[in-house]
Structures are given as structure tokens and as C-alpha cells.
C-alpha positions in Angstrom: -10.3 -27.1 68.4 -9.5 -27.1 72.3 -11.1 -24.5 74.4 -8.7 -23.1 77.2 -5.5 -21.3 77.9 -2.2 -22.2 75.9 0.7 -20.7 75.7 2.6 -20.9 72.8 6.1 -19.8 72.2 7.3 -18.2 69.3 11.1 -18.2 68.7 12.8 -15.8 66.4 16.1 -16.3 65.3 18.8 -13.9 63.1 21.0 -16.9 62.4 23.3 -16.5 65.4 20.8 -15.8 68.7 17.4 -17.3 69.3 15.0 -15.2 71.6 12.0 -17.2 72.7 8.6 -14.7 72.9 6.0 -16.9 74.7 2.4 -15.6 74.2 -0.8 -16.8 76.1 -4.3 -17.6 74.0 -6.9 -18.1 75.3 -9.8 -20.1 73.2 -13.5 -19.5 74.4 -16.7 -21.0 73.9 -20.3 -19.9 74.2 -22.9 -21.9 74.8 -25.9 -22.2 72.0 -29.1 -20.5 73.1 -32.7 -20.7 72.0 -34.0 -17.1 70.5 -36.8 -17.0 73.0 -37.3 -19.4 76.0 -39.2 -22.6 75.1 -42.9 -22.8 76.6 -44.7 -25.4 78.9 -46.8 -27.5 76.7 -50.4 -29.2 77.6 -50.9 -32.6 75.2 -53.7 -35.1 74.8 -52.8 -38.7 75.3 -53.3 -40.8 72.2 -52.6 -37.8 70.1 -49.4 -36.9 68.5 -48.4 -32.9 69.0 -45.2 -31.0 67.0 -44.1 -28.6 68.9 -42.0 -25.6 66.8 -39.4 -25.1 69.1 -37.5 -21.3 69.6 -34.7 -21.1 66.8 -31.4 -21.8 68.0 -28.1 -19.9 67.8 -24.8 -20.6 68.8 -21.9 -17.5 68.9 -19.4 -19.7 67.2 -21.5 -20.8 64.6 -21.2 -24.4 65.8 -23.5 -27.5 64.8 -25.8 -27.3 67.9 -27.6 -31.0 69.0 -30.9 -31.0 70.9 -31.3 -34.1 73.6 -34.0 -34.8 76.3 -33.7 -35.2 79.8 -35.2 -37.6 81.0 -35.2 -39.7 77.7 -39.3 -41.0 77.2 -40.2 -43.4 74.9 -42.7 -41.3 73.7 -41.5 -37.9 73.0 -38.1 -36.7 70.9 -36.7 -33.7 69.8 -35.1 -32.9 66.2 -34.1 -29.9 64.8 -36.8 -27.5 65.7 -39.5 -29.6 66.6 -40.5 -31.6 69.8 -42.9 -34.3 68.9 -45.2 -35.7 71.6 -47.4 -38.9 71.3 -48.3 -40.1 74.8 -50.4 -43.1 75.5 -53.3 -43.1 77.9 -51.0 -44.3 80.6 -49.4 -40.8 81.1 -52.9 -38.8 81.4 -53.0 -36.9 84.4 -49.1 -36.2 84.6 -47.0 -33.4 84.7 -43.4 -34.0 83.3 -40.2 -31.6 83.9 -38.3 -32.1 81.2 -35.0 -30.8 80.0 -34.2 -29.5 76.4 -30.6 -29.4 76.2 -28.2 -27.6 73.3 -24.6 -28.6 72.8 -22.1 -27.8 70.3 -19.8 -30.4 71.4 -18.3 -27.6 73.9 -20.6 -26.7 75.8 -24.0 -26.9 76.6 -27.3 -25.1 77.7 -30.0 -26.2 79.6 -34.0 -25.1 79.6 -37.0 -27.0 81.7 -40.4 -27.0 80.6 -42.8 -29.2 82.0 -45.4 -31.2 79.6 -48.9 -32.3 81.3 -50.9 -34.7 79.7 -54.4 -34.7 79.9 -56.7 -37.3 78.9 -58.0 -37.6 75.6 -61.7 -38.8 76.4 -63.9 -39.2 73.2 -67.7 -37.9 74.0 -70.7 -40.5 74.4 -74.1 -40.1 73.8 -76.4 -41.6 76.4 
């Protein structure tokens, strides 16, 4: 399916004259949407964290993919869940990232941002 405006004509004929009707039709698309904005997450380095992410919906009732921008080694998205396993080298930083739907059509965008704090184990003096 191509999304756009066509015309298309549409000739009908009694045997002896054609008349052409030409008719425009236009094909839409919506974007998928989460249900409910996704939320800002705080992690712990050296842990791994599943995050249930919003349901998703899409008007057309189109397969909908989830990608992450920008792509990190250590996080990744499937269908519902965002799964988070940072190492001690990102404590102390705040990442934007980008969860992005698409349908093959179109796309939608939503930025949460991820801090990751450090994971320190208690000791006993």
C-alpha cells in the first residue's frame, strides 16, 4: 500500500462511446502512538532493569517496530519492554534517549532521559 494522492480513472463504455470519469484517492496514514507517554527512568549500574513500556496502538492496525535512538550497547527495546543493564562506566550520567514507533509509514517519536546511578555495595568498617 502507497500512502498519497492518486488519481485513478475509471472508463465506462456502452459498446460504441467511452467516457473517462477520473476520481482522486487519497490514502492516509497515522502514526502509532504509545497509550500514555513513556516515563524518565533512574537505573543502577551493574544491575539489569525491564522497563513495561506504555502499550502501543497504531489507527491502521499496522505491525508497529520500536528502535532506540542513540543505539547503546547496553540497553534495547522489544515489544513492550525496555531492558537496561549498564556497567559502572555509565554511573553518574544522564542519557536522552529516543523511543521511536514505526509501521513502515510513518513514525513517532518520544524522549525520555535514563540516569544511572552508581550501584555501591555497603562496607563495614
Amino acid at each position: 500500500m502507497d500512502v498519497g494522492a492518486f488519481t485513478v480513472t475509471v472508463d465506462v463504455s456502452d459498446g460504441l462511446i467511452i467516457t473517462n470519469y477520473p476520481l482522486s484517492v487519497t490514502v492516509t496514514n497515522t502514526a502509532p502512538i504509545f497509550g500514555t507517554n513513556p516515563t524518565s527512568q533512574v537505573i543502577y549500574a551493574g544491575t539489569t532493569t525491564n522497563y513495561g513500556l506504555p502499550p502501543v496502538s497504531d489507527a491502521e492496525g499496522q505491525s508497529v517496530s520500536i528502535s532506540l535512538s542513540p543505539p547503546l550497547a547496553w540497553y534495547s527495546a522489544t515489544t513492550g519492554t525496555l531492558s537496561m543493564s549498564p556497567t559502572s562506566a555509565e554511573s553518574g550520567t544522564t542519557f536522552s534517549v529516543d523511543l521511536i514507533l514505526s509501521d513502515s509509514f510513518d513514525s513517532s517519536s518520544y524522549t525520555i532521559s535514563i540516569t544511572v546511578k552508581s550501584n555501591l555495595q555497603p562496607s563495614f568498617a
